[in-house]
RONUTOR-38109 format. One record per atom (N, C-alpha, C): residue in one letter; x, y negated, z. Coordinates in steps of 0.2 Angstrom, whole numbers, padded with zeros to 4 digits, always signed. Example, Ala and Ser with C-alpha at 12.3 -4.5 7.8 and 13.67 -1.06 7.14 Angstrom:
BEGIN
A+0066+0028+0039A+0062+0022+0039A+0066+0016+0039S+0064+0011+0035S+0068+0005+0036S+0064+0000+0039
***
This chain:
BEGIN
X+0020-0446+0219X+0026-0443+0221X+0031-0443+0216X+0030-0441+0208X+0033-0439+0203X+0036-0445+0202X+0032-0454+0204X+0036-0458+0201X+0042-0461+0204X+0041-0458+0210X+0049-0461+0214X+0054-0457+0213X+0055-0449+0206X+0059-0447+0206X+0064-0448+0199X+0070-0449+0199X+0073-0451+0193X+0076-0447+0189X+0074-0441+0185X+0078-0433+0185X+0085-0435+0181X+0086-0442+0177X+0090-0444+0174X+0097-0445+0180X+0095-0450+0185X+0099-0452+0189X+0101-0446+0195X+0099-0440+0195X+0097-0435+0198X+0106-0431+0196X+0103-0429+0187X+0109-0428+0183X+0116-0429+0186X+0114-0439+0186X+0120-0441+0188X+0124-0440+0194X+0120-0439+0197X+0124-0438+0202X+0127-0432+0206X+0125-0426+0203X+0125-0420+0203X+0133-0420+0198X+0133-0424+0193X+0139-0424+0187X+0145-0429+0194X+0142-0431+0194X+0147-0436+0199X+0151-0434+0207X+0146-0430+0209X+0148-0426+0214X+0151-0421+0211X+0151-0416+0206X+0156-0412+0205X+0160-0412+0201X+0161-0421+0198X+0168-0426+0197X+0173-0424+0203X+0166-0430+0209X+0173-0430+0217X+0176-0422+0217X+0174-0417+0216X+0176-0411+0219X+0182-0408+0217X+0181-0409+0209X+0186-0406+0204X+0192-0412+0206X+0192-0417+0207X+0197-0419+0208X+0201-0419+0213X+0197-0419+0221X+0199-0416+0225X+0203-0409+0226X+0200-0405+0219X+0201-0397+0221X+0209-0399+0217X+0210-0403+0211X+0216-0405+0209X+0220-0404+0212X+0220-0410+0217X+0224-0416+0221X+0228-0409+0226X+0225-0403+0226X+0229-0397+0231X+0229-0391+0225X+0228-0393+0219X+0230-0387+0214X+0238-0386+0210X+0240-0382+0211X+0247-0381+0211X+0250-0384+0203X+0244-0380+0200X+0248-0380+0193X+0246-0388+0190X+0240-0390+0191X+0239-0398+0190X+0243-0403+0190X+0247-0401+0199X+0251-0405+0202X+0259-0403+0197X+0261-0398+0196X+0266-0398+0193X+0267-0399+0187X+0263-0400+0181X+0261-0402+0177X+0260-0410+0177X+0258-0413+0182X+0257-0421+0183X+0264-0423+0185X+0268-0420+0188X+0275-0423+0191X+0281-0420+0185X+0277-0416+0182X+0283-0413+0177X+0290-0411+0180X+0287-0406+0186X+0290-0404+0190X+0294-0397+0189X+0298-0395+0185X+0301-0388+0181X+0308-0387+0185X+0313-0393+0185X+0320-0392+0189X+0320-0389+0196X+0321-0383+0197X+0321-0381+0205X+0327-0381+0207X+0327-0379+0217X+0332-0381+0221X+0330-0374+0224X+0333-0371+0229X+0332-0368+0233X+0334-0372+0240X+0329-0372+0244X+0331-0377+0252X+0332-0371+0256X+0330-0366+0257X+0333-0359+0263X+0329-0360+0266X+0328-0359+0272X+0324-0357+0278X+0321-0362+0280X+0319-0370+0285X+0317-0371+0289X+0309-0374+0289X+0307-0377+0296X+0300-0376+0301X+0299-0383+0296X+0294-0381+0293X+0287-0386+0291X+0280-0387+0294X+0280-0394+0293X+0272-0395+0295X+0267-0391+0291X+0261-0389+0297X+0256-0387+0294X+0252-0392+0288X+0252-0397+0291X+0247-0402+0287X+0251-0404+0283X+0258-0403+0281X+0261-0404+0272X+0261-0399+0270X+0256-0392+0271X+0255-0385+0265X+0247-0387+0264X+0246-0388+0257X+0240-0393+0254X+0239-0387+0250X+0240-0384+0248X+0238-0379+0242X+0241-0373+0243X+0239-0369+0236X+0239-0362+0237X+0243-0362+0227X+0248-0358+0228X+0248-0356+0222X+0247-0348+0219X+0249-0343+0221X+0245-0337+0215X+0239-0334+0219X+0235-0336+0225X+0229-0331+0226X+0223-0338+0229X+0224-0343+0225X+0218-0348+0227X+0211-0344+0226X+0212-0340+0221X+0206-0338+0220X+0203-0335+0227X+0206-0334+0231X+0205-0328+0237X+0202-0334+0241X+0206-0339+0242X+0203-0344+0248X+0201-0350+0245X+0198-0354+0250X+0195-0361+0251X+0203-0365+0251X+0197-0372+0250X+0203-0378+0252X+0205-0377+0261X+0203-0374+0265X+0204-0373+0270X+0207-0367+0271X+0210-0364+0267X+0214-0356+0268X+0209-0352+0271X+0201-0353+0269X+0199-0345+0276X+0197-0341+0269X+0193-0337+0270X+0191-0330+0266X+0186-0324+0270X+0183-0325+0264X+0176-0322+0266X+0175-0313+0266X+0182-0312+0264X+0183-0303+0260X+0185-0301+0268X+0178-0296+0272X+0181-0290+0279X+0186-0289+0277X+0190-0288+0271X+0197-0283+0271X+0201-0288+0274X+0201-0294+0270X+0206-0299+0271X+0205-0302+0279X+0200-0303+0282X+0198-0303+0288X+0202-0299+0292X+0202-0294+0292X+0206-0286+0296X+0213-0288+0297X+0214-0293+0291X+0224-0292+0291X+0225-0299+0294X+0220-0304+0293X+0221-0310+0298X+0221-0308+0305X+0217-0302+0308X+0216-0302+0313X+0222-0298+0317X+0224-0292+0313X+0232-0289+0315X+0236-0294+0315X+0237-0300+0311X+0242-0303+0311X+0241-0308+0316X+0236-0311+0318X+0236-0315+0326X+0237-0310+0332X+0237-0304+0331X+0236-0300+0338X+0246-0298+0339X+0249-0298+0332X+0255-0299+0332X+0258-0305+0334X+0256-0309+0333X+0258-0318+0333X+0256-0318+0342X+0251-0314+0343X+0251-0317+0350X+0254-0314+0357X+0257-0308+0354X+0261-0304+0357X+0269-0308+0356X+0269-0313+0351X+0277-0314+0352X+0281-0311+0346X+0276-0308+0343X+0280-0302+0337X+0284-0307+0332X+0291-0307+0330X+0293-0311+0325X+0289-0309+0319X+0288-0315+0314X+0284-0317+0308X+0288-0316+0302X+0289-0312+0297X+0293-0315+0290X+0290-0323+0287X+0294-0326+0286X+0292-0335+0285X+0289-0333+0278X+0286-0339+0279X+0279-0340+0273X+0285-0340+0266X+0283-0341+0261X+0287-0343+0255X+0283-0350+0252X+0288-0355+0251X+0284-0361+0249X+0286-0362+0241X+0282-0368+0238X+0285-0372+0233X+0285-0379+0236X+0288-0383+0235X+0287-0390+0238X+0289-0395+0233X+0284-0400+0232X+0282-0404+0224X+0284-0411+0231X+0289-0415+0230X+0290-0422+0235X+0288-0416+0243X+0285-0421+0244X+0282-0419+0251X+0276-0415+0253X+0275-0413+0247X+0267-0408+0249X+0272-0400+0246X+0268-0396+0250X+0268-0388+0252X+0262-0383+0248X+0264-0377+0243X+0260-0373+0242X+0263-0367+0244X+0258-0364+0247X+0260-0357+0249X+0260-0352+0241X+0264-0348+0241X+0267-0344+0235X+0267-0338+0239X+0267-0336+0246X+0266-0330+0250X+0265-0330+0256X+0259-0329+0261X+0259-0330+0267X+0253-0333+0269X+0248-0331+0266X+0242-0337+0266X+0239-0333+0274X+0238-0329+0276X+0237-0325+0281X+0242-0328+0288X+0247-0327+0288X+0254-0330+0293X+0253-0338+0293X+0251-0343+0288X+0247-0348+0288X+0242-0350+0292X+0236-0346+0290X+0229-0346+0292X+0231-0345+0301X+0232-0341+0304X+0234-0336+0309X+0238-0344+0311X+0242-0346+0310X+0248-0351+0315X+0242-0358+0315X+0238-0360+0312X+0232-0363+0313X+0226-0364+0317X+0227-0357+0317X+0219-0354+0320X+0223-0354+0330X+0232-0354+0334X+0234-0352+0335X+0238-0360+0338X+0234-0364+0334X+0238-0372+0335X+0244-0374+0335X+0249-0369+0330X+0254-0371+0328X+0254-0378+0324X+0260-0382+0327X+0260-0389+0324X+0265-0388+0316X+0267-0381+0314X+0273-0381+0309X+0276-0372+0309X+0277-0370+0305X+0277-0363+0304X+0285-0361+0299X+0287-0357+0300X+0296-0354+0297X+0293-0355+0289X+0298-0355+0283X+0294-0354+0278X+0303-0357+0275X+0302-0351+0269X+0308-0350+0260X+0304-0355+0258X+0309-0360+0258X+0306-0366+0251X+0310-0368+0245X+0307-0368+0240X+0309-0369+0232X+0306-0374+0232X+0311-0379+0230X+0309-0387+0230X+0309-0385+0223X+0302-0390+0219X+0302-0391+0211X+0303-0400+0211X+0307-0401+0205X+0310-0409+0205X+0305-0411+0201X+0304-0417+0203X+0297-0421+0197X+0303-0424+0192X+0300-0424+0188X+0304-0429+0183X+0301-0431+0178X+0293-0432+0179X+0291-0438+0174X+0294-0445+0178X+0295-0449+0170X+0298-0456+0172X+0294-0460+0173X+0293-0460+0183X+0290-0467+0184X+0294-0468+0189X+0292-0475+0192X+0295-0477+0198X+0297-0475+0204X+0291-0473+0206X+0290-0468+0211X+0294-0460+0208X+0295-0459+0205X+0299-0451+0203X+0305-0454+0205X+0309-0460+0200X+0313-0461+0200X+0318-0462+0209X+0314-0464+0210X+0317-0466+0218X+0318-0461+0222X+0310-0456+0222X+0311-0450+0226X+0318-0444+0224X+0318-0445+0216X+0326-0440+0213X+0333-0443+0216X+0332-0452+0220X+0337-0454+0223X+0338-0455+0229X+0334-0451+0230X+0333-0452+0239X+0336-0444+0241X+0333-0441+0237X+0334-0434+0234X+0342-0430+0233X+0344-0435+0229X+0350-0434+0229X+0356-0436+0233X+0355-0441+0235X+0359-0443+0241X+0360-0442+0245X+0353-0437+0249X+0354-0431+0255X+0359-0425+0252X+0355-0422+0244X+0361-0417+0245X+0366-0417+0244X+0369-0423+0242X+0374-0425+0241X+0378-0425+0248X+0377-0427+0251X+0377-0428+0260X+0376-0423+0266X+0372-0419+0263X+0371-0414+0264X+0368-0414+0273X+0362-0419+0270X+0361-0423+0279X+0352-0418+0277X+0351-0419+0285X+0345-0414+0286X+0337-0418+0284X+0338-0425+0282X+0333-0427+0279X+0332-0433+0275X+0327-0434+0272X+0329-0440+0266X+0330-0446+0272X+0332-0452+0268X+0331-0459+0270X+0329-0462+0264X+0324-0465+0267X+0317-0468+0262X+0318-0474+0262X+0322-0479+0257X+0322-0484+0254X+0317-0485+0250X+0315-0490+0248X+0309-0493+0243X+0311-0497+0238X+0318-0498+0237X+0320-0500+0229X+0323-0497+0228X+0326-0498+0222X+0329-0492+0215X+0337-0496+0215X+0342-0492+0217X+0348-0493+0215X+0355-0494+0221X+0348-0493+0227X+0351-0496+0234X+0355-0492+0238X+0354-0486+0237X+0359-0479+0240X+0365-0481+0242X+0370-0483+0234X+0377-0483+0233X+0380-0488+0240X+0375-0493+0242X+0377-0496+0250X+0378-0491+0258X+0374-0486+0254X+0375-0481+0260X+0381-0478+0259X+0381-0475+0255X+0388-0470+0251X+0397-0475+0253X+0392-0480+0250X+0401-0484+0251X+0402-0485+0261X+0395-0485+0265X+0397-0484+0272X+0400-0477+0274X+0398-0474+0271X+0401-0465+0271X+0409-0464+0270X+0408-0468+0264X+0417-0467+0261X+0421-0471+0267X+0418-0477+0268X+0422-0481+0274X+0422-0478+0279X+0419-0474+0283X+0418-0470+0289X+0423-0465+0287X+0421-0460+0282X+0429-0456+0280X+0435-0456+0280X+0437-0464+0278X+0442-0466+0279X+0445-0468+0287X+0440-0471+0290X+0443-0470+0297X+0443-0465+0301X+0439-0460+0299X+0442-0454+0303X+0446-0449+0300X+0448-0451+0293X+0454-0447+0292X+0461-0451+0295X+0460-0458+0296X+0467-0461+0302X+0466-0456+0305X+0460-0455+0311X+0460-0453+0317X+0462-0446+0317X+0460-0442+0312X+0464-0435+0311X+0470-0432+0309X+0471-0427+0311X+0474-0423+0308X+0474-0417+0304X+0469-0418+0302X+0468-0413+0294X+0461-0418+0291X+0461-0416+0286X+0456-0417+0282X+0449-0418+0284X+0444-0422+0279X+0438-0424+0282X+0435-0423+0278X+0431-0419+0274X+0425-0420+0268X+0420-0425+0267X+0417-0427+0263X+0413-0433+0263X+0407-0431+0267X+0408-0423+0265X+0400-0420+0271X+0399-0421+0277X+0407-0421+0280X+0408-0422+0288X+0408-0427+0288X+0408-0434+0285X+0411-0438+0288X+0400-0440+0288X+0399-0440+0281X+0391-0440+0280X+0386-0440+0288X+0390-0432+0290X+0385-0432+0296X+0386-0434+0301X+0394-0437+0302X+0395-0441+0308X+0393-0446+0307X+0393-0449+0301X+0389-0458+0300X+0381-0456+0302X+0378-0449+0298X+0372-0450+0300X+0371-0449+0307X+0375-0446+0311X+0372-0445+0319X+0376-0449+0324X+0380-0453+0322X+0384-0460+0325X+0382-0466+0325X+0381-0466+0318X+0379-0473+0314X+0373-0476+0313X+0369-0471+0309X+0363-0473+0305X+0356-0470+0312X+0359-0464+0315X+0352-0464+0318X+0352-0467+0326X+0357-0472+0328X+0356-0475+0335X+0353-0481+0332X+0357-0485+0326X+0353-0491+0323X+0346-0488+0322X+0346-0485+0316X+0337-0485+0314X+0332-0483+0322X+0335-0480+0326X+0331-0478+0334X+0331-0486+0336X+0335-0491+0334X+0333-0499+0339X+0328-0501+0336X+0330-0501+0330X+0327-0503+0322X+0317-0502+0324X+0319-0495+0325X+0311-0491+0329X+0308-0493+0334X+0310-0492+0338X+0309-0494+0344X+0308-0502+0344X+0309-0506+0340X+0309-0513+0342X+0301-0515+0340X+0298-0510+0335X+0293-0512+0332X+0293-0517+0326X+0300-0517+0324X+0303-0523+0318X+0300-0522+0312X+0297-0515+0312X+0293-0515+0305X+0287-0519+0303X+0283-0520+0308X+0277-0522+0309X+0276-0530+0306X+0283-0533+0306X+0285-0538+0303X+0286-0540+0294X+0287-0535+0293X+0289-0533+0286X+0284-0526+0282X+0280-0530+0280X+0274-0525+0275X+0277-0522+0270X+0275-0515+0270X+0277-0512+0263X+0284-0511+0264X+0287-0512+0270X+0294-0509+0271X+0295-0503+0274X+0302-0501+0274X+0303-0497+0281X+0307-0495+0284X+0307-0493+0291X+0313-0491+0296X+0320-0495+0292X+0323-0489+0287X+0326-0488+0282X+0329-0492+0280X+0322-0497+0278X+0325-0504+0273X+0328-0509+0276X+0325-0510+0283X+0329-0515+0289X+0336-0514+0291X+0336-0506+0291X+0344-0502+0293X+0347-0505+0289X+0345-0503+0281X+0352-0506+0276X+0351-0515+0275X+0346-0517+0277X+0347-0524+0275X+0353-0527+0283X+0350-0526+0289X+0355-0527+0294X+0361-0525+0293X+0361-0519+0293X+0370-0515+0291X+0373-0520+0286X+0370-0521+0279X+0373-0525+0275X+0374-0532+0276X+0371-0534+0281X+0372-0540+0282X+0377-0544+0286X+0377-0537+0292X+0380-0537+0300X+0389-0537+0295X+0388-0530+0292X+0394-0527+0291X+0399-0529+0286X+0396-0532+0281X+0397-0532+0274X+0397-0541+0272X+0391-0544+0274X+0391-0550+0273X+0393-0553+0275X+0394-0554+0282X+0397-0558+0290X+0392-0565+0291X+0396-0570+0290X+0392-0578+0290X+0388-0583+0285X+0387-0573+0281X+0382-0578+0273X+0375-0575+0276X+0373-0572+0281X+0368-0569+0283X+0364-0573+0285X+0357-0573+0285X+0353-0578+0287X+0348-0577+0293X+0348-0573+0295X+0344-0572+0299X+0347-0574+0309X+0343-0574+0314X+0346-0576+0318X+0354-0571+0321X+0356-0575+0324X+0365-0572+0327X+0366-0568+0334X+0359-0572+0337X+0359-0566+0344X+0359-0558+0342X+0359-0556+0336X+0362-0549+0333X+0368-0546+0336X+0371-0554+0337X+0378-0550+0337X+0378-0547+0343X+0377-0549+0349X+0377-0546+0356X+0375-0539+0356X+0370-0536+0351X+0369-0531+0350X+0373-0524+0344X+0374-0529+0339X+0376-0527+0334X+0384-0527+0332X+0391-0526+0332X+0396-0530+0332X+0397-0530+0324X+0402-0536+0323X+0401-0537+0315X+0404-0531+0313X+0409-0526+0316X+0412-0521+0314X+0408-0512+0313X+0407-0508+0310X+0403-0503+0311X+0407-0499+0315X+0412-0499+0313X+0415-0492+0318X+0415-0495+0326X+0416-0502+0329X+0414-0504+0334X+0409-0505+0336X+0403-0503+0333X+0395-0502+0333X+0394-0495+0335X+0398-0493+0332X+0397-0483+0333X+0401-0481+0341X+0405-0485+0342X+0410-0485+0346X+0406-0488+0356X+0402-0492+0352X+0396-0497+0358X+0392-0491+0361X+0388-0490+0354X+0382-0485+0355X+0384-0477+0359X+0392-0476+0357X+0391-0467+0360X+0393-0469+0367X+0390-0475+0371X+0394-0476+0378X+0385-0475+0381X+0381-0475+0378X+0372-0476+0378X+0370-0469+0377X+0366-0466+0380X+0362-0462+0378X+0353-0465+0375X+0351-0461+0370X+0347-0461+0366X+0341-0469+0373X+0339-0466+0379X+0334-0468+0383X+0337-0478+0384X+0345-0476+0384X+0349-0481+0384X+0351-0488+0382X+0347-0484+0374X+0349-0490+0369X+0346-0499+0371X+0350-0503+0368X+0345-0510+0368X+0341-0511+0366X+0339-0516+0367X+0334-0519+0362X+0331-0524+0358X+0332-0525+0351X+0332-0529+0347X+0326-0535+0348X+0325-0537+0355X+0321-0543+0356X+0326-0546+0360X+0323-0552+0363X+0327-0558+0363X+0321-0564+0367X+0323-0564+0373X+0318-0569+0375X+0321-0577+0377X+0316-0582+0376X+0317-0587+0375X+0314-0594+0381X+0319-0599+0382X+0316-0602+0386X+0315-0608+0383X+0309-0611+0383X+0309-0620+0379X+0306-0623+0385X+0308-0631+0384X+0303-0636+0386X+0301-0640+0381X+0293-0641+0380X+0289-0644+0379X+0287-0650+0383X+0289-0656+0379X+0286-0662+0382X+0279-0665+0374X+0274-0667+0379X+0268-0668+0375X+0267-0676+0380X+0265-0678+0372X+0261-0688+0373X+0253-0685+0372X+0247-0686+0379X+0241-0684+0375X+0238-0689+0377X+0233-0689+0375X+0228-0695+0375X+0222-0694+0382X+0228-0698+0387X+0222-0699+0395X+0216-0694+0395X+0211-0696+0392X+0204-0693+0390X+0205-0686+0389X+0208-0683+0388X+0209-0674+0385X+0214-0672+0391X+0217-0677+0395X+0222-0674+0397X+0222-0667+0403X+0217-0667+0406X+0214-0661+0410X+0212-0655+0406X+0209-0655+0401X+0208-0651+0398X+0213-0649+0394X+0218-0653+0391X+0225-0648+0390X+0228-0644+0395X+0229-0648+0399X+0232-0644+0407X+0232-0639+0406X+0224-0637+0407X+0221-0629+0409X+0221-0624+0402X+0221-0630+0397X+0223-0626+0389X+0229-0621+0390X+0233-0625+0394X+0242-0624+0394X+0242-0618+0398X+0240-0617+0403X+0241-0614+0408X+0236-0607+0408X+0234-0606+0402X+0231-0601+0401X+0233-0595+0397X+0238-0600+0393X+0244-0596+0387X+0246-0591+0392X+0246-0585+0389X+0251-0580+0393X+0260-0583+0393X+0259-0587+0385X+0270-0589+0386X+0270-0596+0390X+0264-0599+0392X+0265-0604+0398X+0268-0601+0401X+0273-0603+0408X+0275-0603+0414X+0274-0607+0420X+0274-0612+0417X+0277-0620+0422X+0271-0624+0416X+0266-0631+0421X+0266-0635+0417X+0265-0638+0421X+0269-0646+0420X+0269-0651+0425X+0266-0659+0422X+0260-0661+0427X+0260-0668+0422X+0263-0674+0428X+0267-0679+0422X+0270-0683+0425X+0269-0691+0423X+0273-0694+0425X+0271-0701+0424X+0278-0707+0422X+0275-0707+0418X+0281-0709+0411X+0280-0711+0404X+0284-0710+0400X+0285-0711+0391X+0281-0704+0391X+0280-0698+0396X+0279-0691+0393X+0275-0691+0396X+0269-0688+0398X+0264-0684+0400X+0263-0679+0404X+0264-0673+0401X+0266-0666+0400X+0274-0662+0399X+0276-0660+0405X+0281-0656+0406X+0279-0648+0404X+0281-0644+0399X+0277-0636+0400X+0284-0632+0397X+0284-0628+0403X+0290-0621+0402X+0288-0615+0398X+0290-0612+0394X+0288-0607+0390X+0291-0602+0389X+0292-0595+0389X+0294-0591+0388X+0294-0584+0381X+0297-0588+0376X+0295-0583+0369X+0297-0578+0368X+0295-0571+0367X+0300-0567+0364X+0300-0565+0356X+0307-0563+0354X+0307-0564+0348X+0312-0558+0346X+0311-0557+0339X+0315-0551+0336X+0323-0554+0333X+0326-0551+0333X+0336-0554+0335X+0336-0555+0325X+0332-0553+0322X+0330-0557+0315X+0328-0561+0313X+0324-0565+0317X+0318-0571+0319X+0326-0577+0322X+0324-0583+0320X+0327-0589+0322X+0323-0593+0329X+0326-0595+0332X+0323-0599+0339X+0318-0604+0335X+0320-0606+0331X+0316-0613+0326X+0310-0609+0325X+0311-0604+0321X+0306-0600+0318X+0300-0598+0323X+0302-0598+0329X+0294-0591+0331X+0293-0599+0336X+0296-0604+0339X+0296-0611+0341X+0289-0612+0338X+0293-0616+0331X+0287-0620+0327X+0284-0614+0323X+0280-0608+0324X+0274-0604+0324X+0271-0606+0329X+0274-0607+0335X+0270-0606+0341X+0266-0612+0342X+0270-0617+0342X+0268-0625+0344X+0262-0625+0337X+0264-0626+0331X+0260-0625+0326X+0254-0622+0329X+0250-0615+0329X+0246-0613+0331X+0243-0613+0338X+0246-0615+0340X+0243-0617+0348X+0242-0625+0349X+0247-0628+0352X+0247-0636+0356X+0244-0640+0350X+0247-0640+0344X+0248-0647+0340X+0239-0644+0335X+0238-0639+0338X+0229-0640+0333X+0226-0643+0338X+0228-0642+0345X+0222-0645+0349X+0219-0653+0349X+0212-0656+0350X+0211-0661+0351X+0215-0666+0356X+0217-0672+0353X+0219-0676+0361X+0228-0675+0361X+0231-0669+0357X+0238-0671+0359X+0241-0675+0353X+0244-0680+0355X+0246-0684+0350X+0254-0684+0347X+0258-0681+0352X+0263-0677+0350X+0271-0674+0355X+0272-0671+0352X+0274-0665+0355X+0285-0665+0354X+0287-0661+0358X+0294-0664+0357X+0298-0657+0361X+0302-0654+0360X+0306-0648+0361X+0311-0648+0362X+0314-0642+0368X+0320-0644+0371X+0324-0637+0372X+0327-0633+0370X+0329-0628+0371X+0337-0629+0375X+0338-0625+0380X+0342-0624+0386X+0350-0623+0381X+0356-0625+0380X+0360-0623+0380X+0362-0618+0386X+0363-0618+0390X+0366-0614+0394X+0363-0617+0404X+0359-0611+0406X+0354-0609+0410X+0355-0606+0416X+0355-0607+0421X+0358-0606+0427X+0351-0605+0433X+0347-0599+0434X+0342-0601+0440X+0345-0598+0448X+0342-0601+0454X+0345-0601+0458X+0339-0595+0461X+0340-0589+0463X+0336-0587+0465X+0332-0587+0474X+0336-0591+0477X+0330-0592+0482X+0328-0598+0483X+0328-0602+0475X+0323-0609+0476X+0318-0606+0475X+0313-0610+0480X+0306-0611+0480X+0302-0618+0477X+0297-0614+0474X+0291-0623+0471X+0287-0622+0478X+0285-0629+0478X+0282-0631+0484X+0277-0635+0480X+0270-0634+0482X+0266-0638+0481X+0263-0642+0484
***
C-alpha cells in the first residue's frame, strides 16, 4: 500500500493547488489589482446600474466574505436577511459604493444590498463609482486611457472599443464635422457635447446596429463592432473611390454622412437594412460523361443550387446559384470560394465557366414544366 504512495509528489501538489488559489484569490483582490495596473488617478462616474458579474471583488471587509460574497457570522446573516425582506417589499435601496479598475467592480460598501440583489436574481444593482485609471505603460492601458478619454471628452454614455492605438481622432474629426452642420442648421450654438451625442445617437449607433445585426464580425477575428464602424465610415465617407471593398455599400450607405443620418431617421431600429447582398450566377460545367449523373445530384444537393439543367452541346451542365454575401465581400470574391470549394474539387469536372446577370428581370407567373 505504502509503495504506490508518493509523499514528495503529495507536497507537490498540495503546493500547486494553493498556487491555483492564491492566484485566483488575486485575480479579485483589490489591492493586488491596483497595484498591478498602477491605478492611483481617480474619476468620480456618479450613479448608474452595474452588472452583477462585473463586481469581482471586495475592498475594505474581504476578510468578512468568500469569493462569493456570503458570510458565515448569524449577525451578519440577520442584516442579509432584513435587507431582502426590504428589497422585497419594494423599499428603495441606498446604491452600493464601487471602485472600478477597466471593467471590473469592487464593492467599497454594500456587500449585503449585493449579496441580497443576487440571492433576488438581479441582473445589475444602483451603485457611486470611483473609476481608478491604470497607468502602467502597456498596450492594453494605453488604449483603454483612449477609449477612456474620448468618451469623456464626448461625454457619450459608453466607451467605443477600438483595438488600435491612435484611431479616435477619426471619430472626433466626424464629430467636429457634424458640429459644423448643425451649427448651419441652428440658431444658437452647438457644444461639441451636443453635437457628440447627436452623432452618437444619429450616426454611430444605427451604423454599428447594421454593422451588428449583420454578423459582419464573425468575418474578421480579433475585431470589433467598432472596428468595422470606423473602417466603413472612413472609407464610405472620407475615402470615396480609393475604397476596396465591394460598392453594393452604397445603396445602403450614402457616400455622404449627414445623408446617411438623414436615410436612417426615416427607419426605426426593427427597420433597419441589411448589410447582406444576395447574388445570382450561372455555372456552365464541361464534365467527363462517366461522372456526369453523379455530379447532377452533387449539384442539386447544394443548399445555393437552384436550377441544374443538363444540356447538349460545347456545355454539359447549366446550374443557377443563389449566394449571399456581405456588402464588404466582392462578387468575385465569395464566387471563386464557392466554385473553389465545392464544383472544381470534385472528380470528373473538367472545367467550369461563370456568368453573372447584369441586369435581371423574373416574370412571375412563368412556370417550369417538366
Amino acid at each position: 500500500m505504502f509503495s504506490k504512495f508518493n509523499p514528495l509528489q503529495a507536497v507537490k501538489n498540495v503546493l500547486h493547488n494553493g498556487k491555483e488559489q492564491n492566484e485566483e484569490a488575486n485575480l479579485h483582490s483589490f489591492n493586488v489589482r491596483r497595484e498591478k495596473e498602477e491605478a492611483y488617478e481617480s474619476i468620480k462616474r456618479g450613479t448608474s446600474m452595474v452588472p452583477l458579474d462585473k463586481i469581482v471583488g471586495s475592498v475594505g471587509r474581504y476578510h468578512d466574505f468568500d469569493k462569493q460574497f456570503k458570510t458565515d457570522s448569524v449577525r451578519m446573516d440577520e442584516r442579509l436577511a432584513s435587507i431582502l425582506t426590504a428589497m422585497k417589499a419594494g423599499k428603495n435601496m441606498p446604491p452600493v459604493s464601487l471602485y472600478q479598475i477597466k471593467d471590473d467592480y469592487f464593492i467599497l460598501d454594500g456587500h449585503h444590498r449585493f449579496q441580497a440583489a443576487k440571492k433576488l436574481g438581479y441582473s445589475e444593482i444602483r451603485s457611486h463609482i470611483l473609476e481608478l485609471l491604470p497607468s502602467k505603460n502597456t498596450l492594453e492601458n494605453r488604449l483603454y486611457r483612449e477609449k477612456t478619454e474620448f468618451r469623456d471628452k464626448a461625454k457619450l454614455p459608453h466607451r467605443i472599443h477600438l483595438t488600435e492605438l491612435g484611431q479616435f481622432h477619426f471619430l472626433v474629426k466626424q464629430i467636429n464635422d457634424h458640429r459644423k452642420f448643425l451649427i448651419k442648421e441652428s440658431t444658437t450654438g452647438v457644444s461639441y457635447q451636443k453635437a457628440a451625442g447627436d452623432w452618437y445617437d444619429t450616426i454611430y449607433q444605427p451604423l454599428a446596429t447594421v454593422i451588428r445585426e449583420s454578423n459582419l464580425v464573425r468575418s474578421f477575428p480579433d475585431r470589433t463592432v467598432d472596428d468595422l464602424y470606423l473602417y466603413i465610415s472612413i472609407h464610405q465617407w472620407e475615402m470615396g473611390k480609393r475604397r476596396k471593398y465591394g460598392i453594393g455599400v452604397d445603396k445602403l450607405i450614402p457616400r455622404n454622412m449627414e445623408e446617411f443620418r438623414e436615410k436612417m431617421a426615416k427607419h426605426s431600429k426593427q427597420e433597419y437594412p441589411e448589410m447582406r447582398r444576395e447574388m445570382t450566377v450561372f455555372i456552365l460545367l464541361n464534365v467527363d460523361g462517366r461522372h456526369e449523373q453523379r455530379i447532377f445530384d452533387k449539384l442539386i444537393a447544394l443548399d445555393e443550387v437552384k436550377e441544374v439543367h443538363s444540356v447538349h452541346g460545347s456545355i454539359d451542365l447549366i446550374v443557377k446559384v443563389k449566394l449571399v454575401r456581405d456588402l464588404l465581400s466582392s462578387d468575385g470574391e465569395l464566387l471563386s470560394e464557392f466554385i473553389l470549394t465545392t464544383i472544381r474539387k470534385w472528380p470528373g469536372v473538367i472545367s467550369t465557366q461563370t456568368l453573372i446577370p447584369g441586369i435581371s428581370k423574373v416574370k412571375k407567373d412563368d412556370h417550369c414544366l417538366i
